[in-house]
PDB file with SEQRES, HELIX, SHEET and CRYST1 records, atoms N, CA, C and O in Angstrom:
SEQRES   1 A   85  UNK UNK UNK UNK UNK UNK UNK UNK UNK UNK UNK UNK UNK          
SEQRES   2 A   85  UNK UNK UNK UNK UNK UNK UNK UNK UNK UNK UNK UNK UNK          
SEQRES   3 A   85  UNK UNK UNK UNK UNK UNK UNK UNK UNK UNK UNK UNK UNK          
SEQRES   4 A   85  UNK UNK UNK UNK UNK UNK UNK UNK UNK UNK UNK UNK UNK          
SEQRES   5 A   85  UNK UNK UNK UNK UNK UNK UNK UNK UNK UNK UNK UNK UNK          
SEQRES   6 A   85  UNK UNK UNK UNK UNK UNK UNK UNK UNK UNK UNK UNK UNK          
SEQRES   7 A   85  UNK UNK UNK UNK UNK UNK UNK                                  
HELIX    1 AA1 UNK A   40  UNK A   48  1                                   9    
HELIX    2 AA2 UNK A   61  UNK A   78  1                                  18    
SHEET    1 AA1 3 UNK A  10  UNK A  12  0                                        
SHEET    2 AA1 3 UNK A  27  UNK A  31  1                                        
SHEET    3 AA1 3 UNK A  55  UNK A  57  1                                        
CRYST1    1.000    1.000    1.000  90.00  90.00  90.00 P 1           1          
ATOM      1  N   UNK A   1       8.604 -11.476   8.668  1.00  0.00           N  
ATOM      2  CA  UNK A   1       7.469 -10.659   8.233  1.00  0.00           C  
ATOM      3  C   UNK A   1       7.484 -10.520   6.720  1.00  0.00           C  
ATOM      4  O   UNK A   1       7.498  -9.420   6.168  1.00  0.00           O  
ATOM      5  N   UNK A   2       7.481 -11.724   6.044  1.00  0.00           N  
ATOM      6  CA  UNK A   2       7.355 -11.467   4.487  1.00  0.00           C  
ATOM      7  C   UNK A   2       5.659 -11.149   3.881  1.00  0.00           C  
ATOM      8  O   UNK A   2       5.383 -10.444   2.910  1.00  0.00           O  
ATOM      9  N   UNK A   3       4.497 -12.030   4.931  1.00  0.00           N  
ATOM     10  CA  UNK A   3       3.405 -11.498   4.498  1.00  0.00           C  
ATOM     11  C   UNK A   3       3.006 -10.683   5.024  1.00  0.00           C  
ATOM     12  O   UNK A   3       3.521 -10.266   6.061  1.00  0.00           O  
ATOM     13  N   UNK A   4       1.667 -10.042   4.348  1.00  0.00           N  
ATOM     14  CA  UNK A   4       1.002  -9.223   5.037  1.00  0.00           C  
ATOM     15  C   UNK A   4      -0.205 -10.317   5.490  1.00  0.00           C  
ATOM     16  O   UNK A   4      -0.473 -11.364   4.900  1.00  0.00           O  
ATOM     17  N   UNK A   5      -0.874  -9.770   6.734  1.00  0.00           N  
ATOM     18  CA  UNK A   5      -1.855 -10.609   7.170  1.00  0.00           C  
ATOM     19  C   UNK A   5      -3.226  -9.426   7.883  1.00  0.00           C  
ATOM     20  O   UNK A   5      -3.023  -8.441   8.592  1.00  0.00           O  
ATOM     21  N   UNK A   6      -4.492  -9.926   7.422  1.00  0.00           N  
ATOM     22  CA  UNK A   6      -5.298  -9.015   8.433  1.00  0.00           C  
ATOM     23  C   UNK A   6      -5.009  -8.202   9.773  1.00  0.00           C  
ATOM     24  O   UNK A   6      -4.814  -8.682  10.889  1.00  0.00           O  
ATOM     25  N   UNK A   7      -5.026  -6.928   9.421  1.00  0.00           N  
ATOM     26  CA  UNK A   7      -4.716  -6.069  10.727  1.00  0.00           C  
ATOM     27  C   UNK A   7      -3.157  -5.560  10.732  1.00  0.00           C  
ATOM     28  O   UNK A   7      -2.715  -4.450  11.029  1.00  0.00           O  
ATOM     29  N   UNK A   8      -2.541  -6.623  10.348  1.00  0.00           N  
ATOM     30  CA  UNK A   8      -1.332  -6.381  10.243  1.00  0.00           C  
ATOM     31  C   UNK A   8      -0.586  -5.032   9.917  1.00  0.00           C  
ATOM     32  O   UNK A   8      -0.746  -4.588   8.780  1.00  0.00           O  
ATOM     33  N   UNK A   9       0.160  -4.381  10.737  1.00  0.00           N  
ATOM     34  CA  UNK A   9       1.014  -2.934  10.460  1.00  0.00           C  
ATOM     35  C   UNK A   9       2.131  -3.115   9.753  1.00  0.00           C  
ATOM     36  O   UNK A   9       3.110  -3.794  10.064  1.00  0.00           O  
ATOM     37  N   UNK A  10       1.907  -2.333   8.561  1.00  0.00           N  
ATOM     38  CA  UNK A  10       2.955  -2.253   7.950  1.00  0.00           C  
ATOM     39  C   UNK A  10       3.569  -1.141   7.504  1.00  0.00           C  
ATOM     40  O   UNK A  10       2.916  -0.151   7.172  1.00  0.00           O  
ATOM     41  N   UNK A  11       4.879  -1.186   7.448  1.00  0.00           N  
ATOM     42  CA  UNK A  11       5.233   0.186   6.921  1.00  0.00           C  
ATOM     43  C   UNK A  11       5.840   0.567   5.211  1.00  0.00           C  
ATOM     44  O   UNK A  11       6.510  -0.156   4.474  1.00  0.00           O  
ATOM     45  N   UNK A  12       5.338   1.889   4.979  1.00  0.00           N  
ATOM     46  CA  UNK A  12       5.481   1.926   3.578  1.00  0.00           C  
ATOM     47  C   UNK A  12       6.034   3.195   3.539  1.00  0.00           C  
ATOM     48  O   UNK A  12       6.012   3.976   4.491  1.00  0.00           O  
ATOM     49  N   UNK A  13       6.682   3.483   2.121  1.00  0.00           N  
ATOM     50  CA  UNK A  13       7.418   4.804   2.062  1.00  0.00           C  
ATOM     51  C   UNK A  13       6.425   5.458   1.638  1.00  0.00           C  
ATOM     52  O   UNK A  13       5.499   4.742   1.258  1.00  0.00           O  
ATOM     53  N   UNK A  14       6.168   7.229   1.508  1.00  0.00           N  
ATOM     54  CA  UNK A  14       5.749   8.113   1.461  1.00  0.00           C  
ATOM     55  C   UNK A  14       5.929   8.493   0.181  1.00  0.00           C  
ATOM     56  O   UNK A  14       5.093   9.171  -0.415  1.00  0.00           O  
ATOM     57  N   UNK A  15       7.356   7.968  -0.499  1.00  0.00           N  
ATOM     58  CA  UNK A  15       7.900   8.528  -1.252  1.00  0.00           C  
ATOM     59  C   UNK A  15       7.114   7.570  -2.613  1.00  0.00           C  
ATOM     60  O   UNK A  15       7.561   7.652  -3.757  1.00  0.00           O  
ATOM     61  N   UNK A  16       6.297   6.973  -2.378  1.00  0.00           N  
ATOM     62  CA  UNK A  16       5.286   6.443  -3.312  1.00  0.00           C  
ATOM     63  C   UNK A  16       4.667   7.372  -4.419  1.00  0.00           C  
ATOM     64  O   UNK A  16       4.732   8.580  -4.194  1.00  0.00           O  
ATOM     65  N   UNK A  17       4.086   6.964  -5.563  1.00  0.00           N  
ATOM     66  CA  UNK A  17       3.173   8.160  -6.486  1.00  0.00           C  
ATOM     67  C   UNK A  17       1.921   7.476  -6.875  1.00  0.00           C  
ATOM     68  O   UNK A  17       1.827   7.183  -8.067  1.00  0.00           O  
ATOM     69  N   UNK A  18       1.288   7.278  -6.368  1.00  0.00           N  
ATOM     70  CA  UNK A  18      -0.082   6.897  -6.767  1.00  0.00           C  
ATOM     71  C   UNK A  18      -1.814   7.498  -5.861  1.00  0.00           C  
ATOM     72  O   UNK A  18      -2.064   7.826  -4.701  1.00  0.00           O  
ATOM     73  N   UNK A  19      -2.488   7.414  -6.869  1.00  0.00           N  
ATOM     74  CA  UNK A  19      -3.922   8.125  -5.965  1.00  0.00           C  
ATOM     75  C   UNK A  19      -4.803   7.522  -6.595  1.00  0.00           C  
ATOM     76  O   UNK A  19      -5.210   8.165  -7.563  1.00  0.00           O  
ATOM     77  N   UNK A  20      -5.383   6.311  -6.409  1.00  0.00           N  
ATOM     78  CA  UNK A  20      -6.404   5.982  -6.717  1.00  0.00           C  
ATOM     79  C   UNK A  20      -7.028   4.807  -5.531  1.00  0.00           C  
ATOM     80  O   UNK A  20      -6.091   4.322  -4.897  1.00  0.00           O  
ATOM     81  N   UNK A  21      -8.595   4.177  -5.045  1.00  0.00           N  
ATOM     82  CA  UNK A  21      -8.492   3.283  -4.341  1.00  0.00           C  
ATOM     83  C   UNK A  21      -8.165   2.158  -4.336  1.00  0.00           C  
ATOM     84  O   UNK A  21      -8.367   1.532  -5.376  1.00  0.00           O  
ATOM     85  N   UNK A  22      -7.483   1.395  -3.088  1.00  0.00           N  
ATOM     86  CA  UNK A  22      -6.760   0.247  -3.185  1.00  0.00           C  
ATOM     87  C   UNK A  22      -8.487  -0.747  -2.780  1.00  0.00           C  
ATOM     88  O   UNK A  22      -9.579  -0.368  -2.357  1.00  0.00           O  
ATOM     89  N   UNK A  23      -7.906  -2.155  -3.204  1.00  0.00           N  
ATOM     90  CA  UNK A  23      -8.889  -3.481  -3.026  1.00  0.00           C  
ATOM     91  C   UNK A  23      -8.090  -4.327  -2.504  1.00  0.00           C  
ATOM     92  O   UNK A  23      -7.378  -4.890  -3.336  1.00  0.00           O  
ATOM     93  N   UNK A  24      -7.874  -4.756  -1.009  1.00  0.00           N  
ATOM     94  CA  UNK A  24      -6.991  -5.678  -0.725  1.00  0.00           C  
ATOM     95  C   UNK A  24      -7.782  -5.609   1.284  1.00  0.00           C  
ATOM     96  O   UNK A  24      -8.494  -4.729   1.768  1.00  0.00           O  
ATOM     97  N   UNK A  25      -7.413  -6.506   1.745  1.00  0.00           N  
ATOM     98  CA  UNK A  25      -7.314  -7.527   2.899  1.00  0.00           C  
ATOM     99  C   UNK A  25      -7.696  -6.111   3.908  1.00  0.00           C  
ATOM    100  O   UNK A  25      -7.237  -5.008   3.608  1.00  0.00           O  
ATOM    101  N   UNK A  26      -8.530  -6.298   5.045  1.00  0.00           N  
ATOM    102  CA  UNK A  26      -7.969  -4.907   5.811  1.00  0.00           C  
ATOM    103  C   UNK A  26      -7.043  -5.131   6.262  1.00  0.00           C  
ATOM    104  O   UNK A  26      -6.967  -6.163   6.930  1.00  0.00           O  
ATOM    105  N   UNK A  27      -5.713  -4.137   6.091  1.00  0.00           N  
ATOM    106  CA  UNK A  27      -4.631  -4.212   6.261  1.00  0.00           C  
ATOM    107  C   UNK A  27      -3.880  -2.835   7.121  1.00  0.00           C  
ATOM    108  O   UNK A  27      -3.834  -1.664   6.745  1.00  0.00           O  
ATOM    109  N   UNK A  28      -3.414  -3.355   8.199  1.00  0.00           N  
ATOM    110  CA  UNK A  28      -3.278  -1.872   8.569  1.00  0.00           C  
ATOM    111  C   UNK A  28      -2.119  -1.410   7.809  1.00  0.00           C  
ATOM    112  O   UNK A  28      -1.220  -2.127   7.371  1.00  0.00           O  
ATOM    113  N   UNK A  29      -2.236  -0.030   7.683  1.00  0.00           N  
ATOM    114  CA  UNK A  29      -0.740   0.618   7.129  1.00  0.00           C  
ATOM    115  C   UNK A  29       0.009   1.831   7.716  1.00  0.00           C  
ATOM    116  O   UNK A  29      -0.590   2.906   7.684  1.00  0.00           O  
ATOM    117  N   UNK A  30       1.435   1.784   8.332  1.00  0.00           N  
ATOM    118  CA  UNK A  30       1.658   3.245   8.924  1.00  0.00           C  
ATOM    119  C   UNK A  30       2.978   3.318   7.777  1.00  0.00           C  
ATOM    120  O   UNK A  30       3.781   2.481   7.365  1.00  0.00           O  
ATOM    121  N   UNK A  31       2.788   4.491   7.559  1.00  0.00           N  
ATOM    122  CA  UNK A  31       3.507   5.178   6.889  1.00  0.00           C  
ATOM    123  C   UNK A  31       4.863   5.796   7.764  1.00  0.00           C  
ATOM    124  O   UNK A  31       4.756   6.342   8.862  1.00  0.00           O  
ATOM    125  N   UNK A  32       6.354   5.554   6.919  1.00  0.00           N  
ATOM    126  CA  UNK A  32       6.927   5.552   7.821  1.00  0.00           C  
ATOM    127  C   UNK A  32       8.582   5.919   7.192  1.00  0.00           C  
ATOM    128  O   UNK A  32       9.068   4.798   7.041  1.00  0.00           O  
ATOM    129  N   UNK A  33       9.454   6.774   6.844  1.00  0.00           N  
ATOM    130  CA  UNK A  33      10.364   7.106   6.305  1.00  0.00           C  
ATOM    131  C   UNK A  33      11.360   6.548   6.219  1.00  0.00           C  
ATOM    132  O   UNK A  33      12.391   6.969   6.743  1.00  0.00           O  
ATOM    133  N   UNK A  34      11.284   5.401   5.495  1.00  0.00           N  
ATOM    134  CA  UNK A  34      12.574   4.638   5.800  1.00  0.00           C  
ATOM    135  C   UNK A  34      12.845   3.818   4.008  1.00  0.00           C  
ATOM    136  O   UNK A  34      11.879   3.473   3.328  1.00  0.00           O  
ATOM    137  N   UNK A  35      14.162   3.664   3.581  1.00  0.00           N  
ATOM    138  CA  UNK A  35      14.394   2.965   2.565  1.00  0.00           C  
ATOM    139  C   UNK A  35      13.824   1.894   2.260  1.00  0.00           C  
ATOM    140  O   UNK A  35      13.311   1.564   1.190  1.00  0.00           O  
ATOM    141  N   UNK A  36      13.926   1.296   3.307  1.00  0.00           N  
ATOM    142  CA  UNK A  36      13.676  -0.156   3.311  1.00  0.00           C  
ATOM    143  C   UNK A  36      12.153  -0.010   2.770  1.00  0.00           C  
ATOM    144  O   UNK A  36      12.009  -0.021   1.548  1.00  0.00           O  
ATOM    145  N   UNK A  37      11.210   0.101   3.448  1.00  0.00           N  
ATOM    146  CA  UNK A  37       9.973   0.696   2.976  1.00  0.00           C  
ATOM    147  C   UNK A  37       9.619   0.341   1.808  1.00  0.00           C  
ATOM    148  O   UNK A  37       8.762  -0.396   1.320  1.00  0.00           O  
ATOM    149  N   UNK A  38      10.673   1.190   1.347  1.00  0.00           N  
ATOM    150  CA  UNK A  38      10.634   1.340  -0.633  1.00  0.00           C  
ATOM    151  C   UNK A  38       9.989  -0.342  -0.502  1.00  0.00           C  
ATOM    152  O   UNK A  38       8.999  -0.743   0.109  1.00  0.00           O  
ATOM    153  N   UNK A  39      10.673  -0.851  -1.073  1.00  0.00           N  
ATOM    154  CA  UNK A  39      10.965  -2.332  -0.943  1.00  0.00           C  
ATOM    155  C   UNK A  39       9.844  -3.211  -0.625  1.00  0.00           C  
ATOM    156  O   UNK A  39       9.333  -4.055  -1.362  1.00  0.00           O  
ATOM    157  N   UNK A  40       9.526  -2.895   0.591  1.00  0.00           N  
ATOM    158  CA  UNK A  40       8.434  -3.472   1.884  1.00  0.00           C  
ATOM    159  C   UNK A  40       7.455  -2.799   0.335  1.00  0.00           C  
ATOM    160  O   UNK A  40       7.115  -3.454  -0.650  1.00  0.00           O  
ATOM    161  N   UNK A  41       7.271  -1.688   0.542  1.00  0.00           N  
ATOM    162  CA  UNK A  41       5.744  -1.410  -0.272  1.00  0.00           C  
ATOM    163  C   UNK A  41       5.456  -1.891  -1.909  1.00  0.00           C  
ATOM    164  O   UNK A  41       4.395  -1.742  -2.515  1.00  0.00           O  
ATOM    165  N   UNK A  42       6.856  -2.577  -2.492  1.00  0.00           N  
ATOM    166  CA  UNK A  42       6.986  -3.253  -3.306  1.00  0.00           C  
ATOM    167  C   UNK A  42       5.987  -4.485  -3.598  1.00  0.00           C  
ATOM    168  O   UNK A  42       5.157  -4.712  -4.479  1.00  0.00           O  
ATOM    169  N   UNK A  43       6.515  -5.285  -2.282  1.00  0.00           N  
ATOM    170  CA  UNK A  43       6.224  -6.150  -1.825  1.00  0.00           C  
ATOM    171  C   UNK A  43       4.844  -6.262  -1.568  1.00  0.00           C  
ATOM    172  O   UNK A  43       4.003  -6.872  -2.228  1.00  0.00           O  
ATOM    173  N   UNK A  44       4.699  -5.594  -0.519  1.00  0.00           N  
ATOM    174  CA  UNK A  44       2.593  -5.248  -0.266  1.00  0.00           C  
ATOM    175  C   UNK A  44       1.740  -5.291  -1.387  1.00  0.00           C  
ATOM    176  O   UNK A  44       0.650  -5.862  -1.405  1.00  0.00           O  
ATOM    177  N   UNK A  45       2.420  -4.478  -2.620  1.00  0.00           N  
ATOM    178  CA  UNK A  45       1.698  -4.536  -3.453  1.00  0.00           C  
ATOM    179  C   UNK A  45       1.371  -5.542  -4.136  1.00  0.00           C  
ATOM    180  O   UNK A  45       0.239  -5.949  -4.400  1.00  0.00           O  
ATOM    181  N   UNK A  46       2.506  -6.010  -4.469  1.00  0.00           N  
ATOM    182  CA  UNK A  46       2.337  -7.785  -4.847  1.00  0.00           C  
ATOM    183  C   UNK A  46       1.617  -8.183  -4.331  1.00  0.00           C  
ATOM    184  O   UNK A  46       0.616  -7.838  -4.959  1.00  0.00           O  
ATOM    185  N   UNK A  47       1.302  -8.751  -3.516  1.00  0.00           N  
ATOM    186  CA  UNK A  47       0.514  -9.352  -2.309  1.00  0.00           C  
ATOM    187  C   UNK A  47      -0.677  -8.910  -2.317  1.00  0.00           C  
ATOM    188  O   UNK A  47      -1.570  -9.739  -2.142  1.00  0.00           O  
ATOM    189  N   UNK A  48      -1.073  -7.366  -2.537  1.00  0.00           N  
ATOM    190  CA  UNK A  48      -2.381  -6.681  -2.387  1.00  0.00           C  
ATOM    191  C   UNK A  48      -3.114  -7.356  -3.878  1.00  0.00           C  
ATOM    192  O   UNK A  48      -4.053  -8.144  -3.992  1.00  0.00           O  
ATOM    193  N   UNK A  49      -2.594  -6.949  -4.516  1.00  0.00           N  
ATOM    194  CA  UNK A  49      -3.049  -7.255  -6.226  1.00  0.00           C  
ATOM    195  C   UNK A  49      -4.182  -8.681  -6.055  1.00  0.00           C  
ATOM    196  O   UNK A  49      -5.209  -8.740  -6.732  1.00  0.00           O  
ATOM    197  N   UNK A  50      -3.921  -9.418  -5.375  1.00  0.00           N  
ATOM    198  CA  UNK A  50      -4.694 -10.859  -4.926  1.00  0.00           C  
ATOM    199  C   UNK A  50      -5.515 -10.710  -4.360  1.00  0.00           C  
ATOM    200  O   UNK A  50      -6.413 -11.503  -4.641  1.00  0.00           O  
ATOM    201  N   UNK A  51      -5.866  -9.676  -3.207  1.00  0.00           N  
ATOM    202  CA  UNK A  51      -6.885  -9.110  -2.548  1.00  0.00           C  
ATOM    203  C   UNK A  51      -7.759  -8.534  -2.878  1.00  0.00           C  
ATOM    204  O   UNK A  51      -7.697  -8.020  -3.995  1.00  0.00           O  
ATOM    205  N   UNK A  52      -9.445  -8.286  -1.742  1.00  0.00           N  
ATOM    206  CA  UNK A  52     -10.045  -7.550  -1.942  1.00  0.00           C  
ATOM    207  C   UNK A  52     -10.199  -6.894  -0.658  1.00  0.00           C  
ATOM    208  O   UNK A  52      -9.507  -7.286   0.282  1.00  0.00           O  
ATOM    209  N   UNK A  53     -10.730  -6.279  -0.559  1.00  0.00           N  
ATOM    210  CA  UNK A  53     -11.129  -5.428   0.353  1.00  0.00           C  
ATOM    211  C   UNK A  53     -10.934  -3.712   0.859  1.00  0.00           C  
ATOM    212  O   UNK A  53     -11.400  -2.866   0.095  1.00  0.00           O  
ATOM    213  N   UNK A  54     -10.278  -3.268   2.083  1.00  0.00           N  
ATOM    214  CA  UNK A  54      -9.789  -2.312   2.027  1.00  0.00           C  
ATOM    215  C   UNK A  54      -8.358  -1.947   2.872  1.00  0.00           C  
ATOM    216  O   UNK A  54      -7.818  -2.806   3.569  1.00  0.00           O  
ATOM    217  N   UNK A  55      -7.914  -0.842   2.756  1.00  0.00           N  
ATOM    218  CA  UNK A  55      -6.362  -0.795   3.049  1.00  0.00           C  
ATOM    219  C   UNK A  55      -7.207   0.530   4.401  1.00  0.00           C  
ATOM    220  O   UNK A  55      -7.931   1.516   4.268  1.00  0.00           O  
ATOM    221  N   UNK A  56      -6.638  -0.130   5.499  1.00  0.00           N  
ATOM    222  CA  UNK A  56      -6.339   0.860   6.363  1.00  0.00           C  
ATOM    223  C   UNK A  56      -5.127   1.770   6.743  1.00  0.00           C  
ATOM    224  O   UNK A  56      -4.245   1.363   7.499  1.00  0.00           O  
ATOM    225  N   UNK A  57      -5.119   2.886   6.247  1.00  0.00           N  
ATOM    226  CA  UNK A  57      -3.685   3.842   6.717  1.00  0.00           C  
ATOM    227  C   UNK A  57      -3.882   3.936   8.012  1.00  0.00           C  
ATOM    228  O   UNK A  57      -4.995   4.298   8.391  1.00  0.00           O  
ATOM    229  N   UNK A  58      -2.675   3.582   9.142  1.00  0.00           N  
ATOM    230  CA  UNK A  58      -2.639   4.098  10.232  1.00  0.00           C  
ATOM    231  C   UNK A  58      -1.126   4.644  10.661  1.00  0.00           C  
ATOM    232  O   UNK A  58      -0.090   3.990  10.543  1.00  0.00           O  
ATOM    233  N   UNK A  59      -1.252   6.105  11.229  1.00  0.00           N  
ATOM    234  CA  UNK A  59      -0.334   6.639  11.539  1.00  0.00           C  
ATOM    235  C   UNK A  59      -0.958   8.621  11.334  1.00  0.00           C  
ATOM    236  O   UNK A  59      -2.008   9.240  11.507  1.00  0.00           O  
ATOM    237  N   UNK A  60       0.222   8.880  10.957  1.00  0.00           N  
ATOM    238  CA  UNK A  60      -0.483  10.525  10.845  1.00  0.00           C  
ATOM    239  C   UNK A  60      -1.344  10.829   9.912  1.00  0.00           C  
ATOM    240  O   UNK A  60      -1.048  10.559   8.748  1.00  0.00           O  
ATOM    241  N   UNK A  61      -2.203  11.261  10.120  1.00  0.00           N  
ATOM    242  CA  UNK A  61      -3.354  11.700   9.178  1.00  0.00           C  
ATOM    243  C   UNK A  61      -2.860  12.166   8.160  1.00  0.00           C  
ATOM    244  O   UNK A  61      -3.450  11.546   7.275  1.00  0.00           O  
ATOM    245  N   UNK A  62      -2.253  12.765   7.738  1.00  0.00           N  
ATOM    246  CA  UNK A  62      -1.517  13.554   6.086  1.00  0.00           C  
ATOM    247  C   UNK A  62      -0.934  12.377   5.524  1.00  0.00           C  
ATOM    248  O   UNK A  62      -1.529  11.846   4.586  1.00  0.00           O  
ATOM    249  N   UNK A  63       0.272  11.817   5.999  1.00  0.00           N  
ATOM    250  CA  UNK A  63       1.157  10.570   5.823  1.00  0.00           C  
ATOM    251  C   UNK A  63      -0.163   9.719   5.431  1.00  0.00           C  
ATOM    252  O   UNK A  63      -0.445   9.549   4.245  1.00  0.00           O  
ATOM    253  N   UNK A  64      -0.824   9.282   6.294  1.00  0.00           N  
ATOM    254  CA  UNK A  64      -1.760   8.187   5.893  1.00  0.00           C  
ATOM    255  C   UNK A  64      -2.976   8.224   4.403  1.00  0.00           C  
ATOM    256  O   UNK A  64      -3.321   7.394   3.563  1.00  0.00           O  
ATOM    257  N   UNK A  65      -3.305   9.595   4.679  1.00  0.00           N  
ATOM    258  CA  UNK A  65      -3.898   9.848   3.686  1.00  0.00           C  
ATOM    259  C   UNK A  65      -3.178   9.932   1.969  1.00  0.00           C  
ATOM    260  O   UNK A  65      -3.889   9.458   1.083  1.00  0.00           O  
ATOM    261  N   UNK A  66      -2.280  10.321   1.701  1.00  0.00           N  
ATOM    262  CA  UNK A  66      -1.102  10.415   0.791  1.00  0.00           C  
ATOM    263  C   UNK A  66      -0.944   9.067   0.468  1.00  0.00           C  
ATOM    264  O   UNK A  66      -1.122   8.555  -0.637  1.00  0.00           O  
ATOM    265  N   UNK A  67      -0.505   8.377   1.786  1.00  0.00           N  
ATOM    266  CA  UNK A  67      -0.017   6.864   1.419  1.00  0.00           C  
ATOM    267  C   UNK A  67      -1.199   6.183   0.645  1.00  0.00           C  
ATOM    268  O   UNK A  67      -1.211   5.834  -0.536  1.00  0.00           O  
ATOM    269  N   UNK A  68      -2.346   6.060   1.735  1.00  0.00           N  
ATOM    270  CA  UNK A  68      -3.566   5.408   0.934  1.00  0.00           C  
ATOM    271  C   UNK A  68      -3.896   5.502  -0.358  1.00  0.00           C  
ATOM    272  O   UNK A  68      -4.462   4.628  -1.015  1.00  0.00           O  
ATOM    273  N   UNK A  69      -3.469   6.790  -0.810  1.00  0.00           N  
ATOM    274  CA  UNK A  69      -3.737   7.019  -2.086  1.00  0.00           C  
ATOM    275  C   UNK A  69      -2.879   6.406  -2.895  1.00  0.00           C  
ATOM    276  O   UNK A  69      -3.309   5.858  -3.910  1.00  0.00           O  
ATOM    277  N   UNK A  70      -1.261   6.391  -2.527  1.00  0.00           N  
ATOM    278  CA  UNK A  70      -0.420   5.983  -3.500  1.00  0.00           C  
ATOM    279  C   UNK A  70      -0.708   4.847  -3.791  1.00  0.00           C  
ATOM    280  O   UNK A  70      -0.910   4.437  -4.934  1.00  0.00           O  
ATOM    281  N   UNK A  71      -0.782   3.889  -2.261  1.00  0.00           N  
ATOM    282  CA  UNK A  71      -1.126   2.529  -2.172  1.00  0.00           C  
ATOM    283  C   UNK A  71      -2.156   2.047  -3.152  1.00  0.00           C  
ATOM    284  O   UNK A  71      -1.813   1.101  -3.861  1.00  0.00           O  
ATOM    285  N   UNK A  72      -3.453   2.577  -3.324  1.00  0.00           N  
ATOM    286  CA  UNK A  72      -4.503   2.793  -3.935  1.00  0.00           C  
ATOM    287  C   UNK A  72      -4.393   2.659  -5.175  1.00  0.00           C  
ATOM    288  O   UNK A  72      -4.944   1.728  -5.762  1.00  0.00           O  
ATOM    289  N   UNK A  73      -3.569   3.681  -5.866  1.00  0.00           N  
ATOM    290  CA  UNK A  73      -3.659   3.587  -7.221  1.00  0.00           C  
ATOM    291  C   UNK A  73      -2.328   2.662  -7.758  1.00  0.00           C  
ATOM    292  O   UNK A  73      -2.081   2.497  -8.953  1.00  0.00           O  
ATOM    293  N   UNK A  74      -1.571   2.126  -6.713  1.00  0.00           N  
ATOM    294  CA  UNK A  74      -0.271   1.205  -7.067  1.00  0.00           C  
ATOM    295  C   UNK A  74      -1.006   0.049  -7.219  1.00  0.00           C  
ATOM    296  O   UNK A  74      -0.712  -0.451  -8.304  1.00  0.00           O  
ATOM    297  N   UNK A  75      -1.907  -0.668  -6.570  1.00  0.00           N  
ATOM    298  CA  UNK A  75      -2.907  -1.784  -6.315  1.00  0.00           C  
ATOM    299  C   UNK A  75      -3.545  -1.395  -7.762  1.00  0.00           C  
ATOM    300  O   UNK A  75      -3.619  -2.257  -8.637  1.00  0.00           O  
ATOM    301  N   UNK A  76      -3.876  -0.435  -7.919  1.00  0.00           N  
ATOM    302  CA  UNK A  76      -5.228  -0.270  -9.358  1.00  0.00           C  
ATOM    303  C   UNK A  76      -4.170  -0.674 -10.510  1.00  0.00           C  
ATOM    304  O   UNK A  76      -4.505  -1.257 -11.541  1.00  0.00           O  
ATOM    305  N   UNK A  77      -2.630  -0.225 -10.149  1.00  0.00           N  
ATOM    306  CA  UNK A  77      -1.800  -0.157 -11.524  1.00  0.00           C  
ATOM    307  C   UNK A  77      -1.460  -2.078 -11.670  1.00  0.00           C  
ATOM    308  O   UNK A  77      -1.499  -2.650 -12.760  1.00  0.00           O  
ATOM    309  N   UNK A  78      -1.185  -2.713 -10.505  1.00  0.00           N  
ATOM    310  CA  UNK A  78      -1.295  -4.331 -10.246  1.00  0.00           C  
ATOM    311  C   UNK A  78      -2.120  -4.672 -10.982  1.00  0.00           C  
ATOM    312  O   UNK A  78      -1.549  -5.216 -11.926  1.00  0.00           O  
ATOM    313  N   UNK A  79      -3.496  -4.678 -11.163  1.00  0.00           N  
ATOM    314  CA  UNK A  79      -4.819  -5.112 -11.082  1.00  0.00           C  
ATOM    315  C   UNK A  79      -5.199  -5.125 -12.774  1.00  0.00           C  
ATOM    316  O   UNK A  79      -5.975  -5.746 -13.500  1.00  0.00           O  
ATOM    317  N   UNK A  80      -4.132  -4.016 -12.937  1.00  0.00           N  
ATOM    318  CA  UNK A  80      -4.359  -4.073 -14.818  1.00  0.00           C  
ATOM    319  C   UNK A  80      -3.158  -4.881 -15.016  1.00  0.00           C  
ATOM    320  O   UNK A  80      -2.086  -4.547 -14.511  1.00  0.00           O  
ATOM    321  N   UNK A  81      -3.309  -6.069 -15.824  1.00  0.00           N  
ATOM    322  CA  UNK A  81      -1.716  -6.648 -15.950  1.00  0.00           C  
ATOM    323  C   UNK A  81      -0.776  -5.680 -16.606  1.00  0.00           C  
ATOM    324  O   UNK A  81       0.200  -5.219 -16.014  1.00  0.00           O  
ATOM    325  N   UNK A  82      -1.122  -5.353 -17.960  1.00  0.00           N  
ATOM    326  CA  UNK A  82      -0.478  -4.136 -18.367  1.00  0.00           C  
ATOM    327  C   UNK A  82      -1.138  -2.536 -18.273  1.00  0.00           C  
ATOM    328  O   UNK A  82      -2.194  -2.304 -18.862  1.00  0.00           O  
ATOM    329  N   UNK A  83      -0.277  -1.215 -17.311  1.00  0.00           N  
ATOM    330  CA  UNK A  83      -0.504  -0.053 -17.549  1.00  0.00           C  
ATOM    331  C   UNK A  83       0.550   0.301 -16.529  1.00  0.00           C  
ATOM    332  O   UNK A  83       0.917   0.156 -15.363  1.00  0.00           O  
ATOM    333  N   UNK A  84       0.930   1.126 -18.268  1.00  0.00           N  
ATOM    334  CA  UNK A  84       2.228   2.379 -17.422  1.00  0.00           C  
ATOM    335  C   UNK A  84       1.742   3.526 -17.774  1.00  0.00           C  
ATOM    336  O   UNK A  84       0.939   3.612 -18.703  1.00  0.00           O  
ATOM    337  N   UNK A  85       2.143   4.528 -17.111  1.00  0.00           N  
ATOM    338  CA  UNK A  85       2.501   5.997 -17.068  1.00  0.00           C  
ATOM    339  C   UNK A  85       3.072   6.380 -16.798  1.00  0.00           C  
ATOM    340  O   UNK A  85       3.101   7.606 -16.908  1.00  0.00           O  
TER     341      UNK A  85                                                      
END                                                                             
């Protein structure tokens, strides 16, 4: 499971910081507490940055919503080659 693919569930950490909307593949996403994660959502993002479309959060409504956002604005921070904060 190195790509992500349409529909596809993936899991991402929580422990993310971003809020803005993501542009990438519909992709499902459950949010999900685990290290590894970290990593995994590393990864997604890479991958998302190439995409358009939209990111589906699936899992708990709070978790998902939070995530989407981080996801969201981690994809927006991709999308600029350079921007930190």
């Amino acid at each position: 499971m190195k790509w992500i693919r349409k529909g596809m569930e993936v899991t991402l950490h929580r422990d993310t910081r971003f809020s803005t909307p993501v542009m990438c593949h519909p992709v499902r996403v459950s949010l999900q507490r685990r290290r590894r994660d970290t990593i995994w959502a590393r990864h997604l993002f890479f991958l998302l940055r190439n995409w358009t479309g939209n990111v589906t959060m699936v899992g708990d409504k709070e978790r998902c919503s939070v995530g989407a956002l981080l996801l969201n604005e981690m994809i927006a921070g991709l999308g600029s080659s350079s921007t930190t904060q």
